[in-house]
N, C-alpha and C positions, 0 to 999 in steps of 0.2 A: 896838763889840763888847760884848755883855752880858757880865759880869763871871760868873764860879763864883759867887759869893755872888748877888748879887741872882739867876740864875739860881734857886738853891736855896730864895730867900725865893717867890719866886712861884708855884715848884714846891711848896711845902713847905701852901701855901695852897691851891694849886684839888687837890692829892691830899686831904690831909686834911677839908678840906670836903666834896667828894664822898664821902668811904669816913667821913663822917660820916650824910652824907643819906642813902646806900645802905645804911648799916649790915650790911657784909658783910666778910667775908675781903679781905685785897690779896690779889689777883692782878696778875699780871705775865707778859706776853708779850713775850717777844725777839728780836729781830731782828738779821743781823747776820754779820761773817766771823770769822774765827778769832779774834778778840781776845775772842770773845764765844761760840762754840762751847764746845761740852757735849760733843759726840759726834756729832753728826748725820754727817758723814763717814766714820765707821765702816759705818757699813749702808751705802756708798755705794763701787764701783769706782772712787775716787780718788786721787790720786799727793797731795793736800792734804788728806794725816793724819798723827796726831801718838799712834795706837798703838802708837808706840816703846818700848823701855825708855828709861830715863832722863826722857821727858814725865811727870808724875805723882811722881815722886822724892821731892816733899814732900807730895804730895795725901792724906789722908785712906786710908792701905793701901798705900801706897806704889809703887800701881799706876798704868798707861796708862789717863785713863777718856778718850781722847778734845781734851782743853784742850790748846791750846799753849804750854804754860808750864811751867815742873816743878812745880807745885802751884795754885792757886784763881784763877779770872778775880777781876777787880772784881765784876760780877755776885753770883760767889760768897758774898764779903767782905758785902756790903752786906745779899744778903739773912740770912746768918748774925745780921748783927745786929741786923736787922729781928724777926727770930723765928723767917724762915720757909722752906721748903727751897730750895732752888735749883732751877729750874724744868729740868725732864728732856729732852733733848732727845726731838723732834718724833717720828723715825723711831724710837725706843724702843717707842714707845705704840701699842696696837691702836686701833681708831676707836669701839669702845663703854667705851676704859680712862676708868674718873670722875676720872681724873689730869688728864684736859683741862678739867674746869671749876677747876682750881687753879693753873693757868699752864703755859705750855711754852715752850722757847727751841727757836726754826727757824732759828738759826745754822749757815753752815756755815763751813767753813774755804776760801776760795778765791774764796767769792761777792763780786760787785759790784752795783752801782747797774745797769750796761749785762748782757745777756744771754751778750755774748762772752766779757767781762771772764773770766780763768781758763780760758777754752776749754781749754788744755793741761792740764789737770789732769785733762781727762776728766769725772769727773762731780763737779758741787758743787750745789748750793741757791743758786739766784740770787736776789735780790730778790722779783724774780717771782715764781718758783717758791715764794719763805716763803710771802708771800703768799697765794697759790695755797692754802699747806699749810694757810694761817690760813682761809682760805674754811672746806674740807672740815671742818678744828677746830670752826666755828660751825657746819659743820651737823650734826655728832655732838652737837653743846650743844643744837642744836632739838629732834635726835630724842627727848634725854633728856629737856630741862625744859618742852620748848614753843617758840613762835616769839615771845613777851612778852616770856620769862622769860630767853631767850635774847638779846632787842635789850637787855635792862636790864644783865646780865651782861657784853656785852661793851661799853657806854656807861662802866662804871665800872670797868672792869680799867684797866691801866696799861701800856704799853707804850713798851719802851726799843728805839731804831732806832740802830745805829751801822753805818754803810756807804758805803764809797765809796774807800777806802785802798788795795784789790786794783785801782780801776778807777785807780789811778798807777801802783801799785808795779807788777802783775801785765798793767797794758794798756798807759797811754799812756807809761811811762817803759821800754817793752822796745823797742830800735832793731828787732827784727825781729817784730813788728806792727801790721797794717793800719791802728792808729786814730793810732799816734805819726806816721805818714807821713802820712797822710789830712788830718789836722787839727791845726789850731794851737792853741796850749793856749784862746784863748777860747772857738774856737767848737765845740772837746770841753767843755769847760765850762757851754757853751750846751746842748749836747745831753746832760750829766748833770743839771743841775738842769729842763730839761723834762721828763725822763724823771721824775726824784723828784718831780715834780708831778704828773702820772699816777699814780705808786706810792700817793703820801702819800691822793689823792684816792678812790683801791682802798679803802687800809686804811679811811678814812673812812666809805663807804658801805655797807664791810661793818661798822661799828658803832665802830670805833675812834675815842675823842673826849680822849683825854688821851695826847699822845704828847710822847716826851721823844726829840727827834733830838740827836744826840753830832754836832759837827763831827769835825772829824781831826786828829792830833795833828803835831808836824813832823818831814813822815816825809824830808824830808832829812837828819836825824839818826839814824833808824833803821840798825844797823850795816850792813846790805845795800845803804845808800845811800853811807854813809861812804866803804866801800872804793871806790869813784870815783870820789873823790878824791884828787889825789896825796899829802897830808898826812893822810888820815883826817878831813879836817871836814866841818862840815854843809853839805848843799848847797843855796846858796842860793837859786839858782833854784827848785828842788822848795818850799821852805819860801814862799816868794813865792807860788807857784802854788796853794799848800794856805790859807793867809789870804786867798786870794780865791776860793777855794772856800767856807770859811769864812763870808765875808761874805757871798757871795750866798745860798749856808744860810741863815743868819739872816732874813734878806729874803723868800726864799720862805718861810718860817714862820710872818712876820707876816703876811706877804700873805694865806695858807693862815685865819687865825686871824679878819680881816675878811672874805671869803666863804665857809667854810663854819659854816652857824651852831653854836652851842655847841662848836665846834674849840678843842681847847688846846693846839697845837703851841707848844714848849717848846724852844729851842734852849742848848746846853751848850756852850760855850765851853769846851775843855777845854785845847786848843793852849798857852796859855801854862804853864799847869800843868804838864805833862809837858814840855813846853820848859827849864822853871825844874829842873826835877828829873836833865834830864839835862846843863844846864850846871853847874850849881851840886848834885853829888851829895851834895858833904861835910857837906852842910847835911841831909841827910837818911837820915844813917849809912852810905853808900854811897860807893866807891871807885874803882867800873871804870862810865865809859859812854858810852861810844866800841866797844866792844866787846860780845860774848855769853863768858855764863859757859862753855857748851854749845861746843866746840872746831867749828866750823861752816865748811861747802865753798860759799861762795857762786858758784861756778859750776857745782853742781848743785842748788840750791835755796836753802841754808840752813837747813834743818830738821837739828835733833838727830837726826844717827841712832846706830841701836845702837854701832857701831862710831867714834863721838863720845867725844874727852873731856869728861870733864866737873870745873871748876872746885872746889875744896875750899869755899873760902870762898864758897859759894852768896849767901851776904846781903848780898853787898858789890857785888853785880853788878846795874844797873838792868835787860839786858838779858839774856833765856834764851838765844834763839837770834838768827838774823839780822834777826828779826821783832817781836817779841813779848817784853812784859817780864815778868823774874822774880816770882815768888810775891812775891817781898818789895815789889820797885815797886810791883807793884799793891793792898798791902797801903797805901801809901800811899798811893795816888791812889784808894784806895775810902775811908779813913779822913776824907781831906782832904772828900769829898763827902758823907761820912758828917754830918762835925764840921757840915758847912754846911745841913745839911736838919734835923737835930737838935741845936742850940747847948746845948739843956739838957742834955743827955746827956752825964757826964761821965768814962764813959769808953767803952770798945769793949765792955766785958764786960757793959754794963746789958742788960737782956735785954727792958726797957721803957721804949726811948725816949720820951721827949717832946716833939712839937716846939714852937715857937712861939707864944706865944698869938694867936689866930686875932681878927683884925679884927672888928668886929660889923658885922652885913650887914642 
């Protein structure tokens, strides 16, 4: 399993290189479920939103914008410190808005790898359907700049893919649907990474050539996984099932990277990281994580609702809700990602990273 670090050095290499030879803006497109959601679920008739009070608590206004957290995804954190906005979600935007050639995030909260994945939610943004949104996105970039000027634009934007986490938590880990009866975990397994090979192969020939796919984190330890268990611990089977997820990620990656040419599928080993963060909290100023700050009904959802307590000591809690970690967790698992793609940079507040000196070619 590739390591965060070397991860970051290779990553750190073909982005920079590129957005040296392109000499253009980063851009960044996102793909992706609520861990990575902006808002696209707002414009959307679904039970998998986080318009609540108390989501947003610490965000920027102190409002609901959408994110399942009470303040900033990773996403957010990184590109803050990069320099540059945090990319709006998709459904925001009109299809002549010139915000599409500066990046967009087509996350939703609920979306999977598989089409079913969230059915109960009613309506979300599935894989596909980003996808889909990222088609129409490039051909609002034709109408603009041309059909060149538009393969070179999206050959050198940068594109973060994290999904597959609703297709456990929200499909094959619920006893009362069709795919946990249907299929044994390999050959659901079998049938999510064929499927990501068709997806990854979409985004490709519509022009995406540097993509950074997120494995899964261990969502047997996720609090909605915890409670059952009789003791509250991690389940291990689920965590089993998620490292071989995992690895077969990887594998299709490399695979993806030797037949489609100039591909730079990137895989992020993130599993141990957040693994590390929520055994070992103390190590990282945190106190509670086995549990959400957010007082949560995991047998209607887990989502913070209005009528949720909510925690005093916010900063001490890895987790918001039954799902999704606090502002503060993800302040450090964006920092940790941060520290590794920019070593020079020495602190959060530089406003002009550096990264690496770049190998001579």
């Amino acid at each position: 399993m590739i390591s965060i670090h070397a991860f970051a050095s290779i990553f750190a290499i073909i982005f920079f290189a590129g957005a040296a030879e392109a000499a253009s803006p980063l851009v960044t497109y996102v793909f992706g479920d609520s861990l990575t959601e902006v808002g696209n679920n707002n414009f959307l008739n679904s039970l998998a939103r986080s318009d609540y009070p108390w989501y947003g608590l610490d965000y920027n206004g102190g409002q609901p914008t959408g994110r399942f957290t009470n303040g900033r995804t990773i996403g957010d954190i990184i590109s803050s410190k990069l320099g540059i906005p945090s990319p709006p979600p998709y459904l925001s935007l009109s299809q002549d808005d010139d915000r599409l050639l500066q990046g967009v995030n087509y996350a939703s909260g609920g979306a999977g790898i598989l089409n079913d994945t969230g059915l109960y939610f009613i309506q979300r943004l599935s894989f596909d359907d980003q996808i889909q949104n990222f088609n129409r996105t490039k051909m609002a970039i034709r109408r603009k700049i041309g059909d060149e000027k538009a393969n070179i634009h999206c050959n050198e934007a940068l594109y973060f893919i994290g999904i597959g986490s609703n297709d456990y938590v929200n499909n094959f880990l619920q006893p009362f649907l069709a795919d946990g009866q249907q299929y044994t975990h390999d050959e659901f397994l079998s049938l999510l990474l064929s499927t990501l090979e068709q997806q990854f192969t979409r985004l490709y020939q519509l022009g995406a050539r540097k993509m950074v796919v997120h494995g899964l984190g261990p969502l047997g330890c996720i609090p909605s996984q915890r409670v059952k268990s009789r003791k509250g611990q991690c389940l291990k089977r689920v965590n089993q099932w998620v490292q071989h997820f995992n690895s077969k990620l990887q594998i299709l990656a490399i695979t993806l990277n030797k037949t489609l040419p100039n591909a730079h599928f990137l895989f992020a080993d993130t599993y141990p990281v957040v693994l590390d963060l929520i055994t070992n909290p103390s190590t990282y100023g945190f106190k509670v994580s086995n549990t959400s700050c957010c007082n949560v009904d995991t047998s209607i959802g887990g989502l913070c609702l209005p009528n949720s307590k909510v925690c005093k000591n916010r900063n001490e809690y890895v987790f918001w809700d039954a799902f999704h970690p606090s502002d503060a967790a993800n302040a450090v698992l964006a920092h940790k990602l941060f520290s590794s793609l920019f070593p020079s940079s020495s602190s959060s507040s530089s406003s002009s990273p550096t990264p690496s000196p770049l190998p001579s070619r």
